[in-house]
C-alpha positions as CSV (number, residue, x, y, z in Angstrom):
1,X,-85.8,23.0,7.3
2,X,-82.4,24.1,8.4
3,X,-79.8,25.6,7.0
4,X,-76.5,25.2,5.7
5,X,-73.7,26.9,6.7
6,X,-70.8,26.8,4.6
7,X,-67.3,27.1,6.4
8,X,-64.3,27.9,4.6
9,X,-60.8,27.4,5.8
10,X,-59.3,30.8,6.8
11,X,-56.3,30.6,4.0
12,X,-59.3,29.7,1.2
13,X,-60.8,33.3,2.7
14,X,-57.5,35.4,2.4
15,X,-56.2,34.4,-1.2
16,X,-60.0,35.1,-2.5
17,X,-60.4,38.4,-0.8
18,X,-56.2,38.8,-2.4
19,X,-57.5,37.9,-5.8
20,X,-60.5,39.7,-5.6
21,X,-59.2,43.1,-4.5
22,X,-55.5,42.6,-4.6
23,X,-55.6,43.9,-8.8
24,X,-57.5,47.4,-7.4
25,X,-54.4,47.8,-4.8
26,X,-51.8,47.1,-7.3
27,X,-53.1,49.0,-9.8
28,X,-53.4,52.2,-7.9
29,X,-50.3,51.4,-6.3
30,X,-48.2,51.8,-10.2
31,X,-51.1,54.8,-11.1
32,X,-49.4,56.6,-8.2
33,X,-46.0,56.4,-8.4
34,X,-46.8,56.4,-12.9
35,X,-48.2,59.9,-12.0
36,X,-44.9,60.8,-9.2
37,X,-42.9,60.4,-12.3
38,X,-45.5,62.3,-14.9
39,X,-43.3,64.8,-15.6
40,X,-40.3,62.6,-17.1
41,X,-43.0,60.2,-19.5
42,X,-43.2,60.9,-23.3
43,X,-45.9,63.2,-24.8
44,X,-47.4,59.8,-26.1
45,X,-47.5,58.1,-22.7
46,X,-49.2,60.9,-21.0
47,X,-51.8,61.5,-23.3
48,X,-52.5,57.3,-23.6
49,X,-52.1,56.3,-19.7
50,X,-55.5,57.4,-18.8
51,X,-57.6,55.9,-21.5
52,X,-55.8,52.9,-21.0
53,X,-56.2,53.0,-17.2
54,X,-59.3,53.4,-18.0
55,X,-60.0,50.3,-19.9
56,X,-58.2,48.5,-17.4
57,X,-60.5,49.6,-14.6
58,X,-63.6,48.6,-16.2
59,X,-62.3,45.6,-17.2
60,X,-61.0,44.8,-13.6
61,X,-65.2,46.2,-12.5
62,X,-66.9,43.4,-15.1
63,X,-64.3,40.9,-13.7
64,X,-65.4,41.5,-10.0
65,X,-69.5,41.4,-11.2
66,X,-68.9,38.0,-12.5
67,X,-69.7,39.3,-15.9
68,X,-66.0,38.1,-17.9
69,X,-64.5,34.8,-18.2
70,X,-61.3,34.0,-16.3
71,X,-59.2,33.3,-18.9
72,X,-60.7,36.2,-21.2
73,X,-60.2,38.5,-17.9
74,X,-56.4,37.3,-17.8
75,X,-55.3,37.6,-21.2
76,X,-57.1,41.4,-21.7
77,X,-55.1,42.0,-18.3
78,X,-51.8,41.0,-20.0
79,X,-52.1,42.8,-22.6
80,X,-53.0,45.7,-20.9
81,X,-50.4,45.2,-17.9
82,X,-47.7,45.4,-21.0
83,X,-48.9,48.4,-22.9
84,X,-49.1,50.3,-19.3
85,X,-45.7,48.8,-18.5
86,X,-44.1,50.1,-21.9
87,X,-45.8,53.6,-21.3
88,X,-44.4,53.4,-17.3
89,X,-42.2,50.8,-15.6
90,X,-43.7,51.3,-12.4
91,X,-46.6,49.4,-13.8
92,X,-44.8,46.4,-13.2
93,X,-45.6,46.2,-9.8
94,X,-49.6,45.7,-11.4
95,X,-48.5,43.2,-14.0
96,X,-47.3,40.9,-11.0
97,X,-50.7,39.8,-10.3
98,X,-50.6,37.4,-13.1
99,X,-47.7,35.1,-11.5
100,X,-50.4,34.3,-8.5
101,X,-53.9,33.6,-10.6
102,X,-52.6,32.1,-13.8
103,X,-53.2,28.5,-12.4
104,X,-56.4,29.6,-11.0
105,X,-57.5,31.5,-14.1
106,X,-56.1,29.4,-17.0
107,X,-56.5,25.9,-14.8
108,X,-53.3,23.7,-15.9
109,X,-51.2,23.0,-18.3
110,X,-49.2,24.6,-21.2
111,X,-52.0,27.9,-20.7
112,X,-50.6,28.6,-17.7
113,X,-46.7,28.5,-18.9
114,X,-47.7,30.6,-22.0
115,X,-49.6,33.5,-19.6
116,X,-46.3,33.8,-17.2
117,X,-43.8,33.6,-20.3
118,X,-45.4,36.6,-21.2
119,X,-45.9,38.2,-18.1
120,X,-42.1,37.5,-17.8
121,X,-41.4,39.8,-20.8
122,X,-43.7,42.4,-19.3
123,X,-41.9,42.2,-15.7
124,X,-38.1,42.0,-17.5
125,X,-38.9,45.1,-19.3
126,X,-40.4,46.6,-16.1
127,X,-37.2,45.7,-14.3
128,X,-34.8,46.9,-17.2
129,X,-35.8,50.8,-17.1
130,X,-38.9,50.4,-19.4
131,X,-39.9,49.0,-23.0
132,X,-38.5,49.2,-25.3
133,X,-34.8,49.3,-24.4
134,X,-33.3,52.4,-25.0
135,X,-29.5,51.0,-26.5
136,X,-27.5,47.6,-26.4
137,X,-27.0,47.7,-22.7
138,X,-30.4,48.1,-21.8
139,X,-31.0,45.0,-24.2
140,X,-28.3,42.7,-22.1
141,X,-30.2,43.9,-19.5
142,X,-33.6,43.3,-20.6
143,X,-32.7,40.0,-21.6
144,X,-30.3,38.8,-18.8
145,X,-34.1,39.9,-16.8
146,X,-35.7,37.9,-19.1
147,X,-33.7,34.3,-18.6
148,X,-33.6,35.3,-14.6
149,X,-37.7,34.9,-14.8
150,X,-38.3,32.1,-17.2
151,X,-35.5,30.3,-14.9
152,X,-37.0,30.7,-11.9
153,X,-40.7,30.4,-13.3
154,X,-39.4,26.9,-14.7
155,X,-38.1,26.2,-11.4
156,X,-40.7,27.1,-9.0
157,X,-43.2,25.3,-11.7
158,X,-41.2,22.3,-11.6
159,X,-41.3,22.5,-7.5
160,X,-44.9,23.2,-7.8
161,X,-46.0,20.6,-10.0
162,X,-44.0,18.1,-7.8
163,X,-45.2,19.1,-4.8
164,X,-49.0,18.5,-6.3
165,X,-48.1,15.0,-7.4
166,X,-46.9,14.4,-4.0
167,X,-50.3,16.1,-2.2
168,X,-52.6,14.3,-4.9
169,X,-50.5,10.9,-4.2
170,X,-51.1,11.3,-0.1
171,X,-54.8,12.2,-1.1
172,X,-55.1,9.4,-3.0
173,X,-53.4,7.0,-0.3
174,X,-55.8,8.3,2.7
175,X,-58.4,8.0,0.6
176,X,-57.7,4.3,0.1
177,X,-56.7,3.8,4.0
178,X,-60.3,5.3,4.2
179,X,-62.1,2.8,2.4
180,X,-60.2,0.0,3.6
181,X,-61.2,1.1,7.2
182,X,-64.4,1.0,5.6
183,X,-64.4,-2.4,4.3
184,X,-62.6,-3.5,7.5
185,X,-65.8,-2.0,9.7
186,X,-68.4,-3.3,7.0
187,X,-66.4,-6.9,7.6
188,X,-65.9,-6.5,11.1
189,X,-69.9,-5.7,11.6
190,X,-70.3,-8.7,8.9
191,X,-68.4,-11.2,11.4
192,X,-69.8,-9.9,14.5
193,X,-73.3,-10.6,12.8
194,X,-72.2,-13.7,11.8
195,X,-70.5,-14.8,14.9
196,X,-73.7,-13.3,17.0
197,X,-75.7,-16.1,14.5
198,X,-73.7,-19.0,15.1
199,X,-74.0,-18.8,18.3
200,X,-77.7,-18.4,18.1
201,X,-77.7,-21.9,16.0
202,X,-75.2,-23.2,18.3
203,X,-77.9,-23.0,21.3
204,X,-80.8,-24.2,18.9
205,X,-78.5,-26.9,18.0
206,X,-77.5,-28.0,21.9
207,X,-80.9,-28.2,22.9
208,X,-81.8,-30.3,20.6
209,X,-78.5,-32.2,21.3
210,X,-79.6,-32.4,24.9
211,X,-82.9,-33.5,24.0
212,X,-81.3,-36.6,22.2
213,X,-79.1,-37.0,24.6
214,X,-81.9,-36.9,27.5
215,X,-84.1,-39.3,25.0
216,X,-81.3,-41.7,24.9
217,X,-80.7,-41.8,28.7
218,X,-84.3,-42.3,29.0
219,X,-83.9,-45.3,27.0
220,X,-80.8,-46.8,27.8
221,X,-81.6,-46.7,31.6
222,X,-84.7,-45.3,33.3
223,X,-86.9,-47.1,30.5
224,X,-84.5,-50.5,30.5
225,X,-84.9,-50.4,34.3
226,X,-88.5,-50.3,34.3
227,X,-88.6,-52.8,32.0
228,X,-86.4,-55.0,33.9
229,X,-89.1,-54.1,36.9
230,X,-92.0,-55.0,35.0
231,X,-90.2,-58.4,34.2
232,X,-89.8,-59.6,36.9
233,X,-92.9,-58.6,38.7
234,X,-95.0,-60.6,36.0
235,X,-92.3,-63.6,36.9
236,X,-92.8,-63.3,40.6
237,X,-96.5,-63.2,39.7
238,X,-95.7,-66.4,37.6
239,X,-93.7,-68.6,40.0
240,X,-94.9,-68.1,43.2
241,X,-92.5,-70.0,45.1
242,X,-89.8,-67.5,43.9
243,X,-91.6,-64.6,44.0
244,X,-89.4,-62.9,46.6
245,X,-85.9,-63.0,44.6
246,X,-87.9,-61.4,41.7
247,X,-89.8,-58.9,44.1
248,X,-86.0,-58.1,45.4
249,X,-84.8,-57.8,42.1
250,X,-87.5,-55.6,40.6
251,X,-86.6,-53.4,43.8
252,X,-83.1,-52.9,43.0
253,X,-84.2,-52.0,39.2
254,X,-85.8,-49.6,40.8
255,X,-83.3,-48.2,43.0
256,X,-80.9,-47.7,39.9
257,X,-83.3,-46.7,37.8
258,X,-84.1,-44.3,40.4
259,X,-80.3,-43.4,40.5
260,X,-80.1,-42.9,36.8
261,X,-83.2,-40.7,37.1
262,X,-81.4,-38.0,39.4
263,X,-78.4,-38.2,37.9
264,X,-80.1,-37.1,34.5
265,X,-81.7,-34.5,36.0
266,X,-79.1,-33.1,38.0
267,X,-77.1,-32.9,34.5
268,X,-79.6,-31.3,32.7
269,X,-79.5,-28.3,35.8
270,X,-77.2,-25.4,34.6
271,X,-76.4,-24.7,38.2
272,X,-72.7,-25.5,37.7
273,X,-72.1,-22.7,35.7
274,X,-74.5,-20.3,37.3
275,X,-72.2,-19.1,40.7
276,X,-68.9,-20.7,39.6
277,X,-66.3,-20.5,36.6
278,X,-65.5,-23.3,34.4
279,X,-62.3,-25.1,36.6
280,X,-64.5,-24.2,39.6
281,X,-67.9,-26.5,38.1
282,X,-65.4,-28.8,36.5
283,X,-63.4,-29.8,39.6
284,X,-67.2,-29.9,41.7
285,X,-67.7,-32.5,38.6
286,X,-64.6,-34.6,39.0
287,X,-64.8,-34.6,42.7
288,X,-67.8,-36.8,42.8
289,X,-65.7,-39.5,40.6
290,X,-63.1,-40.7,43.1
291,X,-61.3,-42.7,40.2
292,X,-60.6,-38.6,38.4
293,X,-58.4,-35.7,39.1
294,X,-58.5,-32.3,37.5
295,X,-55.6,-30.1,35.7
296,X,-56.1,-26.6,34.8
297,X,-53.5,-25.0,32.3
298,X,-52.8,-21.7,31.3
299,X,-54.1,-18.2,32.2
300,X,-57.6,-18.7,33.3
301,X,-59.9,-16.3,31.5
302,X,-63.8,-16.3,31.2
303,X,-65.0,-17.8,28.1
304,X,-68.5,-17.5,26.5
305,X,-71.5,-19.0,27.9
306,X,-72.0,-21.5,25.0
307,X,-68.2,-22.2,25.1
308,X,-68.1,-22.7,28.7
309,X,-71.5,-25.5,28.6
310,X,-70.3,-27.2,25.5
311,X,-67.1,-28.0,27.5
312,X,-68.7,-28.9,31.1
313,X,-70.9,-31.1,29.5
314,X,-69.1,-32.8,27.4
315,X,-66.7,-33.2,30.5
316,X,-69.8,-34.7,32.3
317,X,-70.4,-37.3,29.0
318,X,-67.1,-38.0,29.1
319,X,-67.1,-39.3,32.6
320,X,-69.8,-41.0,32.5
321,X,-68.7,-43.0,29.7
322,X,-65.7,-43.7,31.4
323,X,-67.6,-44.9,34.7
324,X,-70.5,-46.7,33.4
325,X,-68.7,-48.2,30.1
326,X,-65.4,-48.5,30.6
327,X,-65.0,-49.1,34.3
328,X,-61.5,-47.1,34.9
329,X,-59.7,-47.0,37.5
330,X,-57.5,-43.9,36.8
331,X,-59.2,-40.8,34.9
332,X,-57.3,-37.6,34.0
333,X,-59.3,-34.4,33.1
334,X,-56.8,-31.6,31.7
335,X,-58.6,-28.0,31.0
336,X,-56.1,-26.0,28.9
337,X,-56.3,-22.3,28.1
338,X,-54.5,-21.3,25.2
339,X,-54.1,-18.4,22.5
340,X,-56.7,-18.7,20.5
341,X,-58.2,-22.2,21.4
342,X,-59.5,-23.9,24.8
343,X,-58.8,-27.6,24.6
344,X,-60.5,-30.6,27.5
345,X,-58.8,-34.0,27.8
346,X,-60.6,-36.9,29.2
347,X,-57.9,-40.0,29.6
348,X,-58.8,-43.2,31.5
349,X,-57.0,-46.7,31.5
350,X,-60.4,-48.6,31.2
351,X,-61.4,-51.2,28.4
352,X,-61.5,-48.6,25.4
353,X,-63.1,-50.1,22.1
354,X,-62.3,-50.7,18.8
355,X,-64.1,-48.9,17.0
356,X,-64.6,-45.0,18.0
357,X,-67.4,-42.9,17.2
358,X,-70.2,-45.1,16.9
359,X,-72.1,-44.7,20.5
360,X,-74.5,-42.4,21.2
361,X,-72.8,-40.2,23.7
362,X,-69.4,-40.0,21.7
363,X,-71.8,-39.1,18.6
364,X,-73.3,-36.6,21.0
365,X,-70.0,-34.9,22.4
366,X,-68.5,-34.7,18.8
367,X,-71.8,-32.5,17.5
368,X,-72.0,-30.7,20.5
369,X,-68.1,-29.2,19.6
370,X,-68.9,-29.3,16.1
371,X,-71.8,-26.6,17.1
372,X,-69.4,-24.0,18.4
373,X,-66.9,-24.5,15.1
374,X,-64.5,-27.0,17.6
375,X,-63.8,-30.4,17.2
376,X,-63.6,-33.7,19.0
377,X,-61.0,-36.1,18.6
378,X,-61.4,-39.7,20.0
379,X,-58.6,-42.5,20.6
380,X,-59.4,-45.9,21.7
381,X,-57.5,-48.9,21.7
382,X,-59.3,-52.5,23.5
383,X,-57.0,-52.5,26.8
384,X,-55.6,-49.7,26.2
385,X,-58.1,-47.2,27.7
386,X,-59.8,-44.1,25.5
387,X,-58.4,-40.4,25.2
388,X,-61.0,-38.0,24.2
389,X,-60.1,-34.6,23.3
390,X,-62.2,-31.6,23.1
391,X,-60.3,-28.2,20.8
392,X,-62.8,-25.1,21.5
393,X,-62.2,-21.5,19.7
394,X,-61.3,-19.7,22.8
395,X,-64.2,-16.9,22.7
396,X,-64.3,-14.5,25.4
397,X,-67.3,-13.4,27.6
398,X,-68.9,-10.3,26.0
């Protein structure tokens, strides 16, 4: 179990040592110079300044022991600051005390005024010569004493109060700018969780892309082609007088299906992306199409891993198409870094279609984008040749 150390701020430690002893320094300050001027004090005021000084002691003793209220404490001070004040001015100097710890003792509000108001009558009369005045002049005195304190107490209250609307409205505005940091970390951990998800469902959901993808290659080729081989095998078995155009036929099924077979599996490698950046595996890509040429845009930056396969291989789909389907002649690839988005254009001047979006591979690309929060945009016209268009959010490498 450890234990707790309380630290206070060093101006917290000098106004309660000041309130705790400060009274016991003022008072025997005023008892002293009270007792310098003994000699020119009433009868009356001799013979009552020690039992009051007395009472004012032990009150000042339970007040230090904890054993009187605050505003019980201040009020019996008052009182007896005033009476010691009217028997000897230089008390005064003890009656000052209540202008410090009247917000502390009484809290806030119209307490407080009423306790310095009356402190004020106590310090005028200190100030004048003594209580009560001794003729009119003494009374213009008293009293011009009198409106100098209340004016300056309503001042400096004024000031005060202001200034404590001013500290509680900057209290109250870092307090907000703290719990909006708050709720801006609390959403920035929410989005990095989220984001660190996506991603997660983005490389569930491109394998299983690339397993449809692989199935449908599978079908539309290597299986087509054995089935082309197996055809014509049974016919050369059939018709034995042309049995050698069919045996030369099944064997160049087999060469392209033997073509196809590499060229699936060399797209299903991730070695493009492994020792070079995206423009570097892109332009490798485009240089084994003679009919394409490559374009890089904007400040070169390194993406993401999911960000950087979803657009190399929808690049690779994209040529492919463009080869095997459309048979181009001219094929533009166009990389483009931006702001906040990485965008790939395929453009050829093949065939095209008229209707876009209903093959596999286009179905295919356009998930594959949709997986990373992108999209895919196709444009096809018979004739006209096909733009497809690939916008990515441009996610940095962690």
């Amino acid at each position: 179990m450890t234990d707790t150390v309380i630290v206070r701020p060093p101006d917290e430690d000098v106004w309660a040592r000041f309130f705790r002893w400060g009274p016991y320094g003022l008072l025997a300050l005023s008892t002293c110079l009270a007792y310098l001027s003994f000699d020119v004090m009433s009868a009356g005021g001799q013979e009552l300044m020690a039992p009051v000084l007395a009472v004012t002691i032990t009150l000042q003793i339970l007040r230090t022991v904890g054993r009187v209220p605050g505003p019980v404490y201040f009020w019996a001070r008052t009182v007896l600051a005033f009476v010691l004040t009217w028997l000897n001015p230089f008390f005064g100097i003890f009656a000052v005390i209540a202008y410090f710890d009247a917000p502390r003792l009484l809290k806030r509000g119209r307490p407080v005024m009423a306790g310095v108001m009356v402190n004020a009558v106590t310090m005028a009369g200190s100030q004048s010569g003594g209580l009560p005045p001794a003729n009119a002049v003494v009374w213009a005195l008293f009293g011009g004493l009198l409106v100098l304190h209340v004016t300056l107490l309503l001042v400096m209250t004024t000031l005060t109060a202001r200034e404590e609307r001013q500290t509680a409205a900057k209290i109250a505005m870092i307090e907000e700018l703290e719990r909006t940091n708050a709720r801006l970390e609390q959403a920035l951990r929410e989005n990095a969780a989220l984001h660190e998800q996506l991603l997660v469902q983005a490389r569930e959901a491109g394998v299983n892309d690339e397993r449809r993808r692989l199935a449908a290659e599978i079908h539309d080729t290597i299986a087509q082609g054995l089935a082309g081989i197996v055809t014509q095998l049974q016919a050369a078995g059939d018709t034995p007088d042309a049995s050698r155009e069919h045996i030369e036929r099944a064997a160049a099924l087999a060469r392209e299906s033997l073509r196809e077979a590499r060229r699936a599996v060399h797209n299903l490698a991730p070695a493009p992306l492994e020792h070079d950046t995206l423009p570097e595996a892109l332009k490798k890509i485009v240089n084994t199409c003679p009919e394409a040429h490559l374009t890089v845009t904007g400040l070169v930056e390194p993406l993401h891993e999911e960000i950087e396969a979803t657009l190399l291989r929808i690049a690779q789909e994209a040529l492919a198409n463009a080869r095997r389907h459309a048979h181009a002649s001219r094929i533009g690839v166009t990389l483009s870094y931006m702001d906040d988005e990485v965008t790939l254009d395929v453009r050829d001047d093949g065939r095209g279609f008229s209707e876009p979006g209903g093959g596999f591979g286009l179905n295919g690309m356009r998930e594959r984008a949709e997986r990373v929060l992108g999209m895919l945009e196709v444009e096809s016209e018979p004739g006209q040749g096909t733009a497809i268009s690939a916008r990515l959010p441009l996610v940095r490498h962690a």
